[in-house]
C-alpha positions, 0 to 999 in steps of 0.5 A: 141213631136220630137224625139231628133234623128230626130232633131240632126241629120239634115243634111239639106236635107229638103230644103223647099221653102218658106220665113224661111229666108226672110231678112237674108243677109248672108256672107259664111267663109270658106266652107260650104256644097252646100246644106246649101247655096241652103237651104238659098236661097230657104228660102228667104236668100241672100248672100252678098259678102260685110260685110257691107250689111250682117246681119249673118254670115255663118262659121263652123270653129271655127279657121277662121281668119276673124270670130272675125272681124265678131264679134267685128268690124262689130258686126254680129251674126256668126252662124254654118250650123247646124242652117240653117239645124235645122231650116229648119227642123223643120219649124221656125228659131231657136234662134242664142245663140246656135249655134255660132262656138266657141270652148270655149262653156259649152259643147264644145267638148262633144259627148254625148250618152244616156243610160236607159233615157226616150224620153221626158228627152232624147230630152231635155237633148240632146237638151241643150248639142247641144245649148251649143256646144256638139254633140249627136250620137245614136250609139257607135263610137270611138267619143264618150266621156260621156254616160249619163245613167239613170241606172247601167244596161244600162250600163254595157254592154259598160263598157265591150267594151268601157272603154275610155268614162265617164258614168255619170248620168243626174244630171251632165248636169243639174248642169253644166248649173246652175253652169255656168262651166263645172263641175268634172264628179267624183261626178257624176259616175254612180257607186254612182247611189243608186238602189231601193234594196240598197235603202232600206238598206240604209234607216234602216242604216240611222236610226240606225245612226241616234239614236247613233247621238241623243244619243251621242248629248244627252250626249254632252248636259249634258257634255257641260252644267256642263262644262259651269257651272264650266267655270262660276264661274271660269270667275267670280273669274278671272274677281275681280282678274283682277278688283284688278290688274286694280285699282293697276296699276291704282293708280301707274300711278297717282302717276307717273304722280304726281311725273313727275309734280313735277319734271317738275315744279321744272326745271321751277322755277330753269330756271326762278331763273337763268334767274333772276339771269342774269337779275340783273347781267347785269344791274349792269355791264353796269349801263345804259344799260338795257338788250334787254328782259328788256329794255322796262320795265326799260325804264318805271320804268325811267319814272315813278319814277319822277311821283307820281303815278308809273306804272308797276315797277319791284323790282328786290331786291324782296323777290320773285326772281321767279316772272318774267315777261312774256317777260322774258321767251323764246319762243318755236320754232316750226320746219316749214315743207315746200314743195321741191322746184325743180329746173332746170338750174342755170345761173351764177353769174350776169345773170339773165336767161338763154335765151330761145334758150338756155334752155337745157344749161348745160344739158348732155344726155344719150338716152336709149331704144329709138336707139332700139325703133325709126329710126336711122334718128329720134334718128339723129334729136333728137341729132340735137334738143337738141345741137341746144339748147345748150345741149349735147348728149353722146353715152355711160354713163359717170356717171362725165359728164350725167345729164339726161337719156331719157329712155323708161322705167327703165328695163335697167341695167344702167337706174338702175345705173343712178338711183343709182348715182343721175341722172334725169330720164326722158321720151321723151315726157318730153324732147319734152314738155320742147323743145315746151315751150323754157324752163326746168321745172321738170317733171309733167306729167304721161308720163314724168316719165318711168315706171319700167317695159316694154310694155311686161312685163306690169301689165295689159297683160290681159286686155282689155281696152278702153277710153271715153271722151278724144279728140285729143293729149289727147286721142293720149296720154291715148292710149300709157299709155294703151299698156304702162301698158301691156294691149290691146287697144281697139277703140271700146266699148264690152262686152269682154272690161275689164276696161273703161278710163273715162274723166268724167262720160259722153257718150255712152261707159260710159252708156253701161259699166254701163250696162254690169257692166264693171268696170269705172275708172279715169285716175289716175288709169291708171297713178298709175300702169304706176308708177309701184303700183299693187293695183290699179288692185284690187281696181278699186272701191276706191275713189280715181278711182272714182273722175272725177273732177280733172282739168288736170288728167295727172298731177302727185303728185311729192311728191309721185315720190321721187325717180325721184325728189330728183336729181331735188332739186338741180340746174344745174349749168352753168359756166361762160365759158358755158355761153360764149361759147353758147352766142357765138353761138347765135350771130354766129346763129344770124348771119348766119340767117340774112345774110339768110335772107339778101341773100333771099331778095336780090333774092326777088328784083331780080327775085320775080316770079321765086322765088316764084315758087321755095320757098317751100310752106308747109301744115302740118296735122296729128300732135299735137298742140305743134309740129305744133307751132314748125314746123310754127316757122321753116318754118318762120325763113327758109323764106317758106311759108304757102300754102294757097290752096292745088293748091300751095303745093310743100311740105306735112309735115305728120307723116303718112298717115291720112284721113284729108281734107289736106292730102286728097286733097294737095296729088294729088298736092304736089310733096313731102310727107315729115316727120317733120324732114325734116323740123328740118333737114332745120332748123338746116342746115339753108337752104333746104336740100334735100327730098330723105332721109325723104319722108313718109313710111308708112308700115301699111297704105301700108299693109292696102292699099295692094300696095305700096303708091307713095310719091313723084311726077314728074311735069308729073304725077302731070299734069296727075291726078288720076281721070283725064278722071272720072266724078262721081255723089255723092248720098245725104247721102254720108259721108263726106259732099258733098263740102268735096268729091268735093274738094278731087275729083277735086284735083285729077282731077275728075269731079263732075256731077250734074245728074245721069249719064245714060250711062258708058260714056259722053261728058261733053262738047257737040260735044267735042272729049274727052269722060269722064267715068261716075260712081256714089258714093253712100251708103246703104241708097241711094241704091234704086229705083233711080239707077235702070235705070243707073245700068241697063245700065251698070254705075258702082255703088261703095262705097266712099272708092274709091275715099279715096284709088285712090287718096292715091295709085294712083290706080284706084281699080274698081272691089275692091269697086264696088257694085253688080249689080243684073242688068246685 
């Protein structure tokens, strides 16, 4: 067998020529010895300098900034040189568990040296502490942290000149491994290590021990036994004296409830006496008129007295006055307990509704959190939003005048105070769905109710979670309940995941959480911490997480948000001068709209052509579906248009910057990209206000992108397109689809060739003077023979993000995106 010297201290000399390493495409982090990089290739390694292509990575510091996107987004095995080394040395690849460059493995850290141990139990021992991230040496040095000795002898030598180490036994390394952790090396001093000598003596104590053991059990028997007999008898007489209690206490509640009976039944036949009593007294005073309760009898008894054979007549002279009819006595009312109603605005007296564009009429409101949280221009065409729908807005608490606070969340001191005196707490998003349906409803949504804590302060900082089964504005809005909460959002699926969101028990994610055993929760558990409850955390089993059934998951109990919804069982009242006043500005609105619409007509007829190049004509993309409904009305009512094709776009209305077809290809023609509130800003002004203050920033696309992104366009540079003298040739199994990249290609003025180009530069037209550059747009799975021969002669080869990342920078980034050539 190897020696364990030999193995663990490779450092990757023997090189070795062959196919150890055939099929490994390697990425290097950081720097690695020369002689690692040399072994790798002499062993049929390749090193790629794209991670696309990688299969390992290559890294010996654990602190490097690009080792967890190796790990979680390209899912690469990430290992330390001392692989490559080892294997080489020993002739076969070794597994890859063993050597990941992390710092938090079982025995991360150790320096190991071994004492007074064979060599078949000192290579396998040092083996494991070398698979589970420890180091052995064969000498002392000042690195040395844990001696493993078999005996006290082996050891005593160091104890002398090295006292800083912990001398433990074998048994301290297996233990860890079955335990999983790194255990206290207390229990597993060599002090405690029991030689053969004291053994023995041991052994004879042990014997005496266990004689006093037997002996004083013995005793306890027969102690324990008379004990028990004692304690016998003694139940017995305890157990008839509380048999008597039992039967006495039994019989004085029969009598209780005999005597409560008689009491009951005595109060009746009083009750009915009286009612008797009554009976006749109004009979006699009004001759004619017999009392309500009785009426239909004495009509009866009228009737039957002229018969010869009378029906159902009451005597009321009898001896019996006790004996009424059933109708006599009253019924017992049961109290009928109803559901809250809630409500929002009341119109005044003699209207029947408040009209649509007046939904918040009567509303005042105070925005907290959101000034800190969104830009000055957002808050600004908030506050335009709400008083162009008849509310107010104020800018500091007036606790006589406020009806709704919009808050982020209820940390701040006057959400509290605002709480405390009755107002309506609502969200954002509230105030954005209430805006879309033109009406007020109570909020019902998890969103529309802040939560008591923020984002930082969330139950759920140490959690990592994703979602599955979610599509579009909905899976936007499971994202924000997530970071709500305080835990870590991931769009990807792993091991190191702590929750799973599900919409159903559906999906790929679904499958592999099963798998890992990664707990799998309804939304209602996220909705139930985003109200501020704790239990959910420890209860992510419970049945009520468990339910994957519910038609719309986001709709909350109301019942259970009493705090939030007893301002809204009362209505706001609107007065009649209110109501004036903003019907006064409908017709004023409505008035200013058609004499608009009247001035834009009359242009029209005048000068349509020229019109028609100067009206805006907007493509809206990257927003949700209630927005776009809001943003087509306002472009409706301001007289633009819809561009129809991404040639005719002046206008791109985005909230930042997507990879939609829209975007893609109207950025190369349109001359602004614009915010949704430049569009708001015209519709509240009435006419086109000017572009400068609401062209699209996009800082995280900008820091994706590595450059400043240009939104906006002179009339000369859309005419001198990005991709202008550029043709490209699109391989197969590109993504997207072919008919897509030559739509996004074309709008930047590019070229789409039907053949492999042969050369760096062609004539698209034959004799023409203008030469175009070739190059081809391919994949992996189209990365082959058929490009040997262009690549040969110098045609650059790149990946599609060339095209994404020219036409949103309008850079044209070669070398960033041009595949190696092994030709040139």
């Amino acid at each position: 067998m190897m020696d364990i010297d030999m193995v663990t201290t490779g450092t990757g000399n023997d090189i070795g020529n062959g196919d150890l390493f055939a099929g490994v495409k390697y990425y290097l982090l950081g720097s690695v010895i020369a002689d690692i990089d040399s072994a790798l290739r002499s062993n049929g390694a390749v090193e790629e300098s794209y991670l696309t292509f990688a299969t390992h990575g290559i890294c010996d510091d654990p602190s490097h900034e690009q080792l967890d996107e190796l790990r979680d987004v390209h899912e690469l095995p990430v290992v330390t040189s001392r692989w490559v080394s080892l294997s080489c040395r020993l002739g076969q690849r070794l597994p890859l568990e063993g050597f990941r460059p992390d710092t938090n493995q079982l025995f991360s850290g150790v320096v190991a040296l071994f004492r007074g141990v064979n060599d078949d139990d000192r290579l396998k021992l040092g083996t494991i502490v070398s698979y589970y991230g420890g180091n052995v040496i064969l000498q002392l040095d000042s690195s040395l942290t844990h001696i493993i000795s078999g005996t006290k002898k082996a050891s005593s030598d160091i104890r002398t000149s090295h006292s800083n180490p912990f001398i433990v036994t074998p048994d301290w390394i297996i233990d860890c491994i079955k335990e999983h952790s790194r255990l206290s090396v207390d229990n597993y001093s060599i002090d405690l290590l029991i030689e053969e000598q004291d053994a023995k003596q041991l052994e004879i104590i042990e014997k005496y021990k266990e004689a006093q053991r037997l002996e004083k059990l013995r005793l306890d028997v027969a102690e324990r036994m008379k004990c028990e007999e004692d304690m016998r008898e003694d139940v017995y007489q305890r157990l008839l004296k509380q048999e008597a209690e039992n039967e006495l206490l039994r019989q004085k509640l029969i009598k209780e409830k005999v005597e409560e009976d008689r009491r009951i039944m005595e109060a009746l036949k009083e009750r009915q006496v009286a009612m008797a009593t009554n009976n006749v007294v109004t009979m006699v005073t009004n001759n004619s008129v017999a009392m309500v309760t009785n009426n239909s009898v004495a009509k009866k008894r009228n009737k039957s007295s002229k018969s010869k054979s009378p029906k159902c007549t009451i005597e009321l002279s009898s001896s019996r006055p006790d004996i009424l009819p059933k109708s006599a006595v009253p019924p017992i009312s049961l109290p009928v307990v109803c559901d809250p109603v809630y409500m929002g605005v009341e119109a005044p007296v003699g209207v029947n509704s408040i009209p649509c564009e007046g939904c918040l009429m009567g509303c005042v409101f105070l925005f907290v959190d959101y000034p800190t949280i969104i830009a000055r221009m957002q808050l600004e065409s908030w506050v335009r939003t709400v008083r162009a729908h008849c509310g107010d807005v104020l800018t500091g608490y007036d606790a006589t005048r406020v009806t709704h606070v919009v808050c982020a969340n209820q940390t701040a001191p006057v959400v509290r105070q605002s709480l405390a005196d009755g107002k309506r707490l609502v969200t954002a998003h509230w105030l954005n769905d209430c805006l879309a349906v033109q009406c007020m409803k109570p909020p019902s949504h998890a969103l529309h109710f802040p939560p008591p804590f923020s984002p930082e302060s969330g139950p759920c900082r140490k959690h990592i979670v994703s979602i599955c089964g979610f599509r579009g504005a909905d899976r936007d809005k499971v994202r924000l309940m997530v970071m709500l909460v305080g835990a870590n959002y991931t769009g990807y699926f792993s091991k190191s995941n702590t929750t799973l969101v599900c919409l159903k028990k559906d999906g790929l994610k679904y499958t592999k959480a099963m798998e890992w055993h990664v707990p799998v929760v309804n939304l209602q558990w996220l909705c139930d911490l985003l109200h501020g409850r704790v239990e959910p955390l420890s209860q992510q089993a419970h049945q009520r997480y468990q339910t994957y059934t519910h038609p719309d998951p986001f709709i909350v109990d109301t019942r259970m948000m009493g705090a939030f919804m007893g301002p809204w069982t009362q209505p706001i009242r609107v007065s009649q001068s209110e109501y004036e006043r903003c019907c006064a500005l409908f017709d004023l609105r409505l008035f200013e709209n058609s004499r608009l619409t009247a001035k834009r007509a009359k242009t029209n007829n005048n000068n349509q052509k020229c019109n028609n190049i100067n009206i805006p004509h907007i493509v809206i993309t990257g927003v949700d579906e209630d927005i776009l409904t809001r943003l087509k009305h306002s472009v409706s009512r301001l007289g633009y248009a819809l561009a129809s094709s991404n040639a005719d776009c002046t206008h791109l209305v985005a909230q930042r910057v997507v990879r939609t077809m829209k975007f893609l290809t109207c950025v190369s023609t349109c001359r602004y990209v614009v915010t949704p509130d430049w569009l708001d800003a015209c519709d509240a002004a009435g006419c086109r206000v000017s572009e400068a203050a609401y062209i699209l920033r996009d800082t995280d696309a900008e820091r994706e992108y590595g450059c400043a992104i240009p939104m906006q366009q002179s009339d000369q540079s859309r005419s001198s397109k990005v991709f202008k003298d550029w043709g490209f040739f699109i391989t197969p199994n590109v993504t997207p689809p072919l008919s897509c990249l030559k739509v996004i290609l074309e709008s930047a003025g590019g070229t789409l060739l039907t053949s492999i180009p042969q050369v760096p530069r062609i004539a698209l037209i034959p004799d023409a003077q203008t030469m175009l550059n070739c190059g081809i747009i391919t994949t992996t799975r189209d990365y082959g023979k058929l490009l040997i021969e262009p690549m040969t002669r110098g045609v650059g080869v790149f990946y599609p993000e060339l095209i994404y990342s020219a036409v949103i920078t309008k850079t044209i980034q070669l070398k960033r995106f041009l595949l190696p050539n092994p030709y040139r």
